[in-house]
C-alpha positions as CSV (number, residue, x, y, z in Angstrom):
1,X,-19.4,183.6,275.3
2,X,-22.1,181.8,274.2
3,X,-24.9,180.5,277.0
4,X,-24.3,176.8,275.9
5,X,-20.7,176.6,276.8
6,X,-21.0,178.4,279.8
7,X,-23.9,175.8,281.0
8,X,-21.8,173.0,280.2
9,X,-18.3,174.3,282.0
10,X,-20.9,174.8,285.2
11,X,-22.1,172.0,284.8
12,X,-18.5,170.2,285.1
13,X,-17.6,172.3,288.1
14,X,-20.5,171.1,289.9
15,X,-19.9,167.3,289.0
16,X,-16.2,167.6,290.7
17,X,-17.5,169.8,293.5
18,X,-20.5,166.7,293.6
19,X,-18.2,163.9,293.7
20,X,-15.4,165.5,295.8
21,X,-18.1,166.0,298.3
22,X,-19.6,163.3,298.0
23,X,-16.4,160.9,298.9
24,X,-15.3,162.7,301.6
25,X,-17.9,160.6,303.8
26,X,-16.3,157.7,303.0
27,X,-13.3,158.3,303.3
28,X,-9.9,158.7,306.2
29,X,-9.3,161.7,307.5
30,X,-5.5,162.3,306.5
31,X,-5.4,159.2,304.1
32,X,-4.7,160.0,300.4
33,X,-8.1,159.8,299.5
34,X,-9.5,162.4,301.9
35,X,-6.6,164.9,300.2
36,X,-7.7,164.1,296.4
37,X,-11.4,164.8,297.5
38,X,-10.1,167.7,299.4
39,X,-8.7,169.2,296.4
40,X,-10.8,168.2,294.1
41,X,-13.5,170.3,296.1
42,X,-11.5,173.3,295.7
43,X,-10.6,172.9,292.2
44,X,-13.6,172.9,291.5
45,X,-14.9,175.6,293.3
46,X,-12.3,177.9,291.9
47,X,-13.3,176.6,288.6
48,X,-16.8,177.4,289.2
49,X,-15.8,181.0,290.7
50,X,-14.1,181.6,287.8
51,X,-16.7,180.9,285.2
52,X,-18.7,183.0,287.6
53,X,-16.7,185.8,287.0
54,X,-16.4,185.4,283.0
55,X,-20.2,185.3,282.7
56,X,-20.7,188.6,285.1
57,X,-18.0,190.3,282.9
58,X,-19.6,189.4,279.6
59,X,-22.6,191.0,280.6
């Protein structure tokens, strides 16, 4: 896989992971918000494992 798409899918996990994160400050614990932000955190940080593991197994 070339270098270029790789650094661009990262790049996208670590804007959701970003945002998700950054959110969750704001707001309600239990309050539909707080879930999307919640999941959006771990979507994207089983995104980002996985391109993780893709670029360690092209190598």
């Amino acid at each position: 896989m070339p270098p270029e798409y790789t650094q661009f899918w990262f790049r996208i996990a670590f804007t959701i992971i970003l945002l998700g994160l950054a959110s969750l400050p704001f707001q309600e614990p239990g309050s539909s918000g707080f879930v999307a932000g919640v999941l959006a955190v771990i979507i994207g940080a089983v995104f980002m494992a996985i391109i993780v593991w893709i670029v360690k197994k092209s190598q």
